[in-house]
Backbone as a chain_set.jsonl record, in Angstrom:
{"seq": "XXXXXXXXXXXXXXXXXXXXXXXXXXXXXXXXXXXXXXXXXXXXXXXXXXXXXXXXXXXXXXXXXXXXXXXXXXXXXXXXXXXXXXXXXXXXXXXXXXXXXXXXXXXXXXXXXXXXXXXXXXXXXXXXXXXXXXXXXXXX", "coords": {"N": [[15.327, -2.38, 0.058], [17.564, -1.002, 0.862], [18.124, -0.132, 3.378], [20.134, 1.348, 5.864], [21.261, -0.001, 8.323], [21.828, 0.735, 11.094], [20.709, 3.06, 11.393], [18.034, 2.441, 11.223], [15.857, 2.442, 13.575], [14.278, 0.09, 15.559], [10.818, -0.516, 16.031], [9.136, -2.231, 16.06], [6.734, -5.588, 15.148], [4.227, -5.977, 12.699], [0.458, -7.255, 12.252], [0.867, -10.623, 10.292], [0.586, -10.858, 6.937], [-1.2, -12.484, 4.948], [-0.352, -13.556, 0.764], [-3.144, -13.091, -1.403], [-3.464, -13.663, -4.298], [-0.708, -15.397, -4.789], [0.887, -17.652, -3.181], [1.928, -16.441, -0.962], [3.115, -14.74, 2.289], [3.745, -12.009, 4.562], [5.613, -10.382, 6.798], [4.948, -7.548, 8.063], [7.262, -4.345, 9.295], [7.864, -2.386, 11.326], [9.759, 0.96, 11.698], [11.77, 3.167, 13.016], [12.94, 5.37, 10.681], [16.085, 6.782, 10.284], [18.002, 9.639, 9.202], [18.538, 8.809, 6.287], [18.878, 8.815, 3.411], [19.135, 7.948, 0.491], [16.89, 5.625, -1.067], [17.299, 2.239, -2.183], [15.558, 0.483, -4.012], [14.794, -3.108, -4.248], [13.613, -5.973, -6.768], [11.643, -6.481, -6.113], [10.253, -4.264, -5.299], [7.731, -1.628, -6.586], [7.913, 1.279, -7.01], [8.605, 3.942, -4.687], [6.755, 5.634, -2.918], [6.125, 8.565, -1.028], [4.274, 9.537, 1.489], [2.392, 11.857, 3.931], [2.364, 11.688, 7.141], [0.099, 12.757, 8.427], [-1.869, 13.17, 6.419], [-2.439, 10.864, 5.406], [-4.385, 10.102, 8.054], [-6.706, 11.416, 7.299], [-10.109, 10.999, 7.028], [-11.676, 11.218, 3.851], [-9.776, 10.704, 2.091], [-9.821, 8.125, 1.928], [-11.512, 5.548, 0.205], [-13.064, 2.904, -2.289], [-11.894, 0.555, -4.302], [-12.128, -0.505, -7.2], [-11.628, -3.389, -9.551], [-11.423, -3.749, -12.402], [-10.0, -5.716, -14.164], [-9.11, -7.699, -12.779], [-7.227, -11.22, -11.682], [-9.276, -12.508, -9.581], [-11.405, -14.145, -7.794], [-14.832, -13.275, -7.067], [-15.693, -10.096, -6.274], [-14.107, -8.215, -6.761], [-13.403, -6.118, -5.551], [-11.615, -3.133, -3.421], [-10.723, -1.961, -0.133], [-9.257, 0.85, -0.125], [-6.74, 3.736, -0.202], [-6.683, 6.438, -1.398], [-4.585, 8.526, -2.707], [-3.551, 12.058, -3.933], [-1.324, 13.926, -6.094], [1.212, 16.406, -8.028], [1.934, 14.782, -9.615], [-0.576, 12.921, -10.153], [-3.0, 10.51, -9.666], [-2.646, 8.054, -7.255], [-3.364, 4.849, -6.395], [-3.523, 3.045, -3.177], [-4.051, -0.146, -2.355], [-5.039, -3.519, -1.522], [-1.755, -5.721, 0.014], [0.005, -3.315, 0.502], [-2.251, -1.463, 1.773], [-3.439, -2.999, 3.571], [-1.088, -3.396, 5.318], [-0.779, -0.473, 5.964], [-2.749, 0.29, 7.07], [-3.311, -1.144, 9.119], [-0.739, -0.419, 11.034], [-1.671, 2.077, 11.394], [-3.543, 1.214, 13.172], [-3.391, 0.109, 15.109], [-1.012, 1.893, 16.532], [-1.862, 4.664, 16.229], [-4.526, 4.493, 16.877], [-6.597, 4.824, 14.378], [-9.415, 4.55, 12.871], [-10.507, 3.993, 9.213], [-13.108, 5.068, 7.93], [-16.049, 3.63, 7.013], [-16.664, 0.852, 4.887], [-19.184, 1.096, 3.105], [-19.319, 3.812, 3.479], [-17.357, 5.231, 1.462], [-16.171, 6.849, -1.521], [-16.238, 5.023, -4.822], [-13.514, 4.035, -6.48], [-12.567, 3.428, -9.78], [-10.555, 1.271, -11.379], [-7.505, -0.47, -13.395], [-5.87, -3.056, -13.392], [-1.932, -3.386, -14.089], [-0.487, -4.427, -16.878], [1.781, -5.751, -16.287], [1.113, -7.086, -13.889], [1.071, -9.639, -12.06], [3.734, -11.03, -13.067], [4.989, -9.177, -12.225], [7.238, -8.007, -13.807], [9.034, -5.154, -15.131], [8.688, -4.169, -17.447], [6.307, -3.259, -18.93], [4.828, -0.482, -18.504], [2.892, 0.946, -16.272], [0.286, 2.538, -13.597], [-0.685, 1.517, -10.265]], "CA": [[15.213, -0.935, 0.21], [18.652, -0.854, 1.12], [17.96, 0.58, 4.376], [21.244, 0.787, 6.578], [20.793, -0.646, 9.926], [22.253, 1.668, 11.932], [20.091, 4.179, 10.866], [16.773, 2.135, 11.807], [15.409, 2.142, 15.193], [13.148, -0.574, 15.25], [9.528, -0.185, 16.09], [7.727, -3.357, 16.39], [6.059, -6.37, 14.281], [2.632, -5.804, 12.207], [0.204, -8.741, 12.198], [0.828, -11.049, 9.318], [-0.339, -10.368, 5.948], [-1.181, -13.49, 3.463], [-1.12, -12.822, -0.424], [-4.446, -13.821, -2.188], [-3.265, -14.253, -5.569], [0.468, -16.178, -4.723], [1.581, -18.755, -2.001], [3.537, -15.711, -0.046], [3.139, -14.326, 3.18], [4.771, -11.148, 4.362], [5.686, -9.841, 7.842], [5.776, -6.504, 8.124], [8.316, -4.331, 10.549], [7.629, -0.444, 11.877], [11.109, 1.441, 12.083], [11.762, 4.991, 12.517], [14.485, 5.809, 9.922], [17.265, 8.644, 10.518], [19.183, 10.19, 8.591], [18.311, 8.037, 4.926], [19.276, 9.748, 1.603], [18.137, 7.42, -0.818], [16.764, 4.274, -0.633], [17.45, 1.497, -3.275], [14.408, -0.6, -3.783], [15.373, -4.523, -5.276], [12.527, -6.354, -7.822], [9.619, -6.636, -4.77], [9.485, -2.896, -4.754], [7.368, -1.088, -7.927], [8.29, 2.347, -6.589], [8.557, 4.178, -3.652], [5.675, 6.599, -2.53], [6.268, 9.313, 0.279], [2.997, 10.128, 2.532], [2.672, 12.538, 5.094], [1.179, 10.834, 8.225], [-1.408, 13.374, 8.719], [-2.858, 12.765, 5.259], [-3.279, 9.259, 6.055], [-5.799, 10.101, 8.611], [-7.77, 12.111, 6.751], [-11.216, 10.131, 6.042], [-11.998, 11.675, 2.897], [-8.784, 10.232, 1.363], [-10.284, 6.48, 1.625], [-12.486, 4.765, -0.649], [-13.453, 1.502, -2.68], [-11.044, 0.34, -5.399], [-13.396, -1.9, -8.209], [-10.464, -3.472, -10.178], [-12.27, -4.197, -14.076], [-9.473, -6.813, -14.678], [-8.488, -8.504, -11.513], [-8.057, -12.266, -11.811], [-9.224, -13.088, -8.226], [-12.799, -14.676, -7.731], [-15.518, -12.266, -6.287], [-16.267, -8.549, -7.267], [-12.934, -7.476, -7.504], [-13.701, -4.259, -4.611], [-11.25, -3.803, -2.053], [-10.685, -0.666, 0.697], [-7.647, 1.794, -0.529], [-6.267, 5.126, 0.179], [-6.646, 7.736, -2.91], [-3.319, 9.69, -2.937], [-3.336, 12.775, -5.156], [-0.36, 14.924, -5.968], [1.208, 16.318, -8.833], [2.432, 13.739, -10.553], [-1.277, 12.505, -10.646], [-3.233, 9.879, -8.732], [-1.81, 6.909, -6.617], [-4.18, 4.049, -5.229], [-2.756, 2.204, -2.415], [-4.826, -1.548, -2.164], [-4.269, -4.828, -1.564], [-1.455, -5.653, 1.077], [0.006, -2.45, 1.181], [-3.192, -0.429, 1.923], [-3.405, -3.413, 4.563], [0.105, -3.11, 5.995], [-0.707, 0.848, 6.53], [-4.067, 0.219, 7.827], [-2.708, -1.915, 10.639], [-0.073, 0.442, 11.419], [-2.432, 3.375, 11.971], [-4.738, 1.49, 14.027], [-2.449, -0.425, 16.117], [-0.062, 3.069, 16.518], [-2.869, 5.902, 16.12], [-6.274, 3.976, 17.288], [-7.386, 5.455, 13.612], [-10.765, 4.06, 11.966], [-11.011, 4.197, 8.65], [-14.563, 5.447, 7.235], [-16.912, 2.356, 6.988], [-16.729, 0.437, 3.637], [-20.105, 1.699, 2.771], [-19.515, 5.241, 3.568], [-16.497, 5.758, 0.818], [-16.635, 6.565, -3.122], [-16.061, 4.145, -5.89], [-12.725, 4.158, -7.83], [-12.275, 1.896, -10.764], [-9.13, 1.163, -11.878], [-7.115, -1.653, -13.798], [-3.876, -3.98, -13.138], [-0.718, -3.048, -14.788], [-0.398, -5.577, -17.549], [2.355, -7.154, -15.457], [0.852, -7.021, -12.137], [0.827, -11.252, -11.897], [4.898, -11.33, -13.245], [6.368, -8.498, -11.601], [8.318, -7.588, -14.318], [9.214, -3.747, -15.244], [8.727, -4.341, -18.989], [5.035, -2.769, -19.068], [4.642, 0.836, -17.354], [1.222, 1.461, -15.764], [-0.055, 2.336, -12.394], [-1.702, -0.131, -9.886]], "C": [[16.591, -0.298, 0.411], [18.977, 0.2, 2.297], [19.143, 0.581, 5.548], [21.089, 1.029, 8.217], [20.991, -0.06, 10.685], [21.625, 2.931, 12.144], [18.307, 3.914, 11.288], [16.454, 2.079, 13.206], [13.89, 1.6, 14.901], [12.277, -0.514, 16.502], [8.574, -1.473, 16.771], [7.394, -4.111, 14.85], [4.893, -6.02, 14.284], [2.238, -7.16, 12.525], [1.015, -9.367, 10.435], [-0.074, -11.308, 8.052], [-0.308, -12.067, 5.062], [-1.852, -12.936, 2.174], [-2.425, -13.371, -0.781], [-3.906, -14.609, -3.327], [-1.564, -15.626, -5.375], [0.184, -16.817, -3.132], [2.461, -18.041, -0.863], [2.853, -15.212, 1.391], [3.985, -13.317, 3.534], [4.456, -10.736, 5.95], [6.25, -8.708, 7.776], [6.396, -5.621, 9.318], [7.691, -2.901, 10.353], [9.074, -0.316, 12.117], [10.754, 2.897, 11.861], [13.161, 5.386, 11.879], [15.061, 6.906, 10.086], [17.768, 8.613, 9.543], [19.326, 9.074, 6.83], [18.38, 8.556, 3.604], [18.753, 8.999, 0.361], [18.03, 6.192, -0.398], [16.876, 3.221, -2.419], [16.84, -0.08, -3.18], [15.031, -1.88, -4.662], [13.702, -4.756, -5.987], [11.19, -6.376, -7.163], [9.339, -5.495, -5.358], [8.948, -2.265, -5.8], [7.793, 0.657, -7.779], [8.396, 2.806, -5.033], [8.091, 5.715, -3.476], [5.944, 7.199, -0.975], [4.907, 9.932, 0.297], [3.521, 10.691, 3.699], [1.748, 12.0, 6.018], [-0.009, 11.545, 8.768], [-2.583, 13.633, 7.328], [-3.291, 11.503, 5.245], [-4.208, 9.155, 7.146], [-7.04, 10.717, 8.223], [-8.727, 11.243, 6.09], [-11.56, 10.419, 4.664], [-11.209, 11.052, 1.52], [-8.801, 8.505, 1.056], [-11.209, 6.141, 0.72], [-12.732, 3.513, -0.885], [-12.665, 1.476, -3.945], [-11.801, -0.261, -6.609], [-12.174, -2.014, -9.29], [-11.037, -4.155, -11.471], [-11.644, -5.718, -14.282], [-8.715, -7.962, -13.773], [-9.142, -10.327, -11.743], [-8.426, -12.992, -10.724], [-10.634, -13.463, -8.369], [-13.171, -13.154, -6.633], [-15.933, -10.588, -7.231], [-15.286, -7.761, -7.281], [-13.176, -5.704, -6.576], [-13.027, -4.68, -3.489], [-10.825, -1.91, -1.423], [-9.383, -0.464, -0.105], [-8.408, 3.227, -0.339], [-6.07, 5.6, -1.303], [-5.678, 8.796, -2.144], [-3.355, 10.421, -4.008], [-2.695, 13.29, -5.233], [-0.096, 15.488, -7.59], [1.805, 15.602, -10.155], [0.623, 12.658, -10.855], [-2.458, 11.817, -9.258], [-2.963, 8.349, -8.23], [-2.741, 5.976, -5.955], [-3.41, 2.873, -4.525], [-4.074, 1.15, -1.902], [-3.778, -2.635, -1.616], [-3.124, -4.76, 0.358], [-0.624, -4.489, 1.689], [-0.517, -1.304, 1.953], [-3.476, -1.665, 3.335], [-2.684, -3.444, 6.072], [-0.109, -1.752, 6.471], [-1.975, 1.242, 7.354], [-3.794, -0.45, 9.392], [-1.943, -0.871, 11.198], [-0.926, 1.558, 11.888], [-3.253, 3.029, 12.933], [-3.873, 0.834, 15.082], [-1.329, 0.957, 16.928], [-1.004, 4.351, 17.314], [-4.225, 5.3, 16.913], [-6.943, 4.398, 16.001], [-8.114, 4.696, 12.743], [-10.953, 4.317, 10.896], [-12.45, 4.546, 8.599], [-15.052, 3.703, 6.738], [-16.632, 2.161, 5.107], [-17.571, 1.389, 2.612], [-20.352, 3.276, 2.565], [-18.493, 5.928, 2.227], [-16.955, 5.521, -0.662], [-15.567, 5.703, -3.721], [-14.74, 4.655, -6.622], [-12.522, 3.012, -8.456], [-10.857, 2.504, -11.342], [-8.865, -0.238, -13.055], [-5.88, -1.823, -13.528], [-3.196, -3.67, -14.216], [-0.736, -4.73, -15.434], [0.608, -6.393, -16.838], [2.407, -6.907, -14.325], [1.339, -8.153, -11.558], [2.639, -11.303, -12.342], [5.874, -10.582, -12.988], [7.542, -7.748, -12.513], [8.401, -5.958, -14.958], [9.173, -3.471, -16.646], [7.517, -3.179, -19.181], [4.6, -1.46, -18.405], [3.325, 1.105, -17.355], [1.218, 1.529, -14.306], [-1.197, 1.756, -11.625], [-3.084, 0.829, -9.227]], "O": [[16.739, 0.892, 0.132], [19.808, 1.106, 2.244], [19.019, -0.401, 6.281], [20.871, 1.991, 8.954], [20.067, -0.187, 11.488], [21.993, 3.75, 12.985], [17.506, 4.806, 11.568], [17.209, 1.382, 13.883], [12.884, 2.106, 14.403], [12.691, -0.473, 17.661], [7.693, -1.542, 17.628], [7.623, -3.607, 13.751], [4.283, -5.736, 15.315], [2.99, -8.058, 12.905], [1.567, -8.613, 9.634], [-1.188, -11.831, 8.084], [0.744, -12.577, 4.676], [-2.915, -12.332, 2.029], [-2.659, -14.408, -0.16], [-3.859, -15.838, -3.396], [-1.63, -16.696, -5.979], [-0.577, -16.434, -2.244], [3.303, -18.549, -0.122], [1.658, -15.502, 1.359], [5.092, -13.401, 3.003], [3.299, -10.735, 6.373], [7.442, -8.489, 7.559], [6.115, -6.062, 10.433], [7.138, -2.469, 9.342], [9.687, -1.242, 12.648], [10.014, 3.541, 11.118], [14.207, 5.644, 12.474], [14.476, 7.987, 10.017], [18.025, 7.573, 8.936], [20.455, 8.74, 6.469], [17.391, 8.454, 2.878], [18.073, 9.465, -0.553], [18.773, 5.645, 0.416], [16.526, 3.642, -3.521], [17.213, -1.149, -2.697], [15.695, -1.653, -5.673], [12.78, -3.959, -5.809], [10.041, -6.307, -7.6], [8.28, -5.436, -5.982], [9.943, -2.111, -6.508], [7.968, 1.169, -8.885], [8.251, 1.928, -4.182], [8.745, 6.719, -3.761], [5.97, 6.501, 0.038], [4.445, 10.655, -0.586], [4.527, 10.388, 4.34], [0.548, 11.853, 5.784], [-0.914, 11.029, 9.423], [-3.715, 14.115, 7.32], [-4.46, 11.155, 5.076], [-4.864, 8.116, 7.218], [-8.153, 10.555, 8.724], [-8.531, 10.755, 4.977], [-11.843, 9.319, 4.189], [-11.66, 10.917, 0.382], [-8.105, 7.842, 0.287], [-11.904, 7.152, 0.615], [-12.697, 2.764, 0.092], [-12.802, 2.452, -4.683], [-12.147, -0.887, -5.608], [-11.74, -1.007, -9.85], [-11.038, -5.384, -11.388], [-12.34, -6.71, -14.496], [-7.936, -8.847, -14.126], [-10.28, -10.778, -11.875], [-8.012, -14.151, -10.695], [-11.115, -12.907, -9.356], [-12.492, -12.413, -5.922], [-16.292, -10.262, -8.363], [-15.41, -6.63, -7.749], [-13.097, -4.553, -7.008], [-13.212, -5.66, -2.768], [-10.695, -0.924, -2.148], [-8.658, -1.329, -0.596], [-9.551, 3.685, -0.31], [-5.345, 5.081, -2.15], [-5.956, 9.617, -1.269], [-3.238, 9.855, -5.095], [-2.775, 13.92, -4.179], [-0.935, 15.177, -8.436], [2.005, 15.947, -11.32], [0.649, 11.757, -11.694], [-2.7, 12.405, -8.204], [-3.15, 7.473, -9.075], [-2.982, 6.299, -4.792], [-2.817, 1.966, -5.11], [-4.964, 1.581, -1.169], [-2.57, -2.707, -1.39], [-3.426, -4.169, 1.394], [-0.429, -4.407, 2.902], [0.13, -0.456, 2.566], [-3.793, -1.028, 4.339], [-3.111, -3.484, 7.226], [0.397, -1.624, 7.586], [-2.148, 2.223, 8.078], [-4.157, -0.073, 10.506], [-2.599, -0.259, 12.041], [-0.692, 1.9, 13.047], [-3.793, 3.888, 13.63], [-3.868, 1.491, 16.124], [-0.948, 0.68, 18.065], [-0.92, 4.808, 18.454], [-4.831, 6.115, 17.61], [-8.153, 4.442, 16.223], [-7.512, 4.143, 11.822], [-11.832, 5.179, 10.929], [-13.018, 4.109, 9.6], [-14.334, 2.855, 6.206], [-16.462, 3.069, 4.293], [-17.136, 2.12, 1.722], [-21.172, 3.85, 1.847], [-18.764, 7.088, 1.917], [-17.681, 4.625, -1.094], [-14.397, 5.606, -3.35], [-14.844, 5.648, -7.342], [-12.344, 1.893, -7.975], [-10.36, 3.6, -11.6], [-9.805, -0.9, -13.495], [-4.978, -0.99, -13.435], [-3.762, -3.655, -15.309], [-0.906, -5.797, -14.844], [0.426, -7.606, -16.728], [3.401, -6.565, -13.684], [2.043, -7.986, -10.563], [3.034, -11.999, -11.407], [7.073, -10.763, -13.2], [8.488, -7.093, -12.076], [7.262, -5.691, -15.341], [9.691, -2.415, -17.009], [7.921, -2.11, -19.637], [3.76, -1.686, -17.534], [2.692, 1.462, -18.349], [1.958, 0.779, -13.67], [-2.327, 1.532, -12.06], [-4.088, 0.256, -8.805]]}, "num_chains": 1, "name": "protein.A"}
């Protein structure tokens, strides 16, 4: 991210996330950043999405993801946050819709909306979801 240290005031450790699809594990960190002008994401990062923390509590903004082409065993449905702006719409799944879910409830005490209670979005994986590579432009 190229986040300069001096500039973070660190926060605290999340729990630990394990991927599904790869062998990785990821620990994530809470910081409150000052004073940051641009950030310069390396090959992990697919972009970088700014939320306002009082739209992330808003229940209405949660749902069910149903991913058509996901190659994971099961039914391919997992909780995410529906971001809309004008550049379009943004679904946050997987471990970063995990990583921000922890954070709000560990931070905030805030409950998502029950599985059951949220609507259906279908989506599909960016042809190179599985290789990471920036060749293929689609959103996840």
């Amino acid at each position: 991210m190229g986040l300069l240290p001096w500039n973070v005031e660190f926060l605290g450790v999340l729990p630990l996330y394990r991927l599904r699809l790869f062998d990785r594990r990821i620990l994530p960190m809470a910081g409150w950043v000052h004073r940051q002008s641009r950030f310069r994401p390396n090959w992990e990062v697919d972009r970088i999405l700014t939320l306002r923390l009082e739209d992330l509590l808003i229940p209405g903004k949660y749902g069910r993801y149903r991913i058509r082409n996901h190659p994971g065993q099961g039914e391919n449905v997992y909780p995410c946050y529906i971001h809309t702006d004008q550049q379009g719409q943004e679904i946050l799944w997987g471990a970063t819709y995990w990583i921000v879910e922890s954070f709000l409830r560990m931070v905030l005490g805030f409950e998502p909306p029950e599985p059951e209670l949220r609507p259906l979005v279908e989506g599909e994986l960016a042809e190179n979801y599985l290789t990471g590579t920036r060749e293929s432009p689609g959103r996840r």
